[in-house]
C-alpha angles and dihedrals in degrees: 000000000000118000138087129266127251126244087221095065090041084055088041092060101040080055093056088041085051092047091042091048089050093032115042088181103071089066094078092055084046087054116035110081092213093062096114088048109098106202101355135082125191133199126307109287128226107269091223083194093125150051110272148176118232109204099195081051105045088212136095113248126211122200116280118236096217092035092105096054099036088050092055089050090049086055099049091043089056083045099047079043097065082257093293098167082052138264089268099055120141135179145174131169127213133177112255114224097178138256138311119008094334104052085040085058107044082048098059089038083054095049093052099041119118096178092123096043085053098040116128100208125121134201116292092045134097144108119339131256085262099041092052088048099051097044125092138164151208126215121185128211117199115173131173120210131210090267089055092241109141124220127195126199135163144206127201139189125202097208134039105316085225119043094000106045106024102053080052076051103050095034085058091045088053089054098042081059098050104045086044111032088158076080108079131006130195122327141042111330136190114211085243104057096034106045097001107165094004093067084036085071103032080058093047092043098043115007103055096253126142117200104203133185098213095180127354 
């Protein structure tokens, strides 16, 4: 990834961290995958806590910040599916830092690092026009299936993956809605479940967005 993060998620969190200290409770929403599933519970779930080396991957992996919110929408999304993706699905998400000592060590500085809980920004900040236009990211997919085969896709954005490439994300989305309302009905959606590969085309059209199968 290379972009800048926003002082309304870092509100946003203190806000969570506020609720959870009056309000003991909510940690176990915060903390339970399934928590968007209404009636049904999976298998246990990787813990993703600590520095790792992926093996398909050839790489170490560090916890990922957003790992705890995007795991409960890939959940809903299998359970709004029909479970699709199978009743014994399960998914994490780390931050790869690259293979041998180096990579060992950026994973464990990654993984003890508190920069974003002591950040100082507020909302309304965050990176600048140049520095949204100039980010990207690349995120990497790898799934097994039950018949151990391993599939590898990609996806990959050409500006900033907060400001610069999600509001591209949410405005096609929007329109993908709107030319196609048969796609979703009333609730609680996920874009997956509700446009799927209809949205996919409209990001890769319109939002700078390329969807990739790297192996499989």
């Amino acid at each position: 990834m290379n972009g800048g993060f926003s002082g309304g998620t870092i509100a946003s969190m203190r806000a969570t961290m506020a609720s959870v200290a009056s309000n003991p409770e909510i940690i176990q929403v915060l903390t339970n995958p399934f928590a968007l599933t209404e009636g049904f519970t999976g298998p246990e779930q990787p813990a993703g806590a600590a520095p790792q080396y992926d093996e398909e991957l050839s790489s170490w992996s560090a916890p990922f910040i957003m790992a705890p919110i995007n795991t409960k929408n890939i959940h809903r999304s299998n359970f709004l599916l029909g479970h699709r993706y199978g009743t014994d699905f399960c998914y994490d998400e780390m931050l790869l830092t690259g293979d041998g000592d180096q990579g060992k060590a950026t994973a464990e500085f990654v993984a003890k690092d508190d920069s974003v809980a002591k950040s100082e920004l507020q909302p309304g900040d965050g990176p600048t026009r140049e520095e949204r236009e100039n980010g990207n990211y690349d995120a990497i997919f790898a799934g097994t299936g039950s018949d151990g085969e391993l599939i590898i896709s990609s996806v990959q954005g050409d500006r900033d993956p907060g400001y610069g490439s999600t509001s591209k994300m949410l405005a096609e989305a929007a329109i993908c809605l709107l030319k196609n309302p048969e796609l979703a009905s009333g609730g609680l959606w996920t874009p997956a479940a509700a446009m799927g590969a209809a949205l996919v085309e409209r990001l890769e059209a319109h939002a700078g967005l390329t969807f990739q199968i790297e192996r499989g």
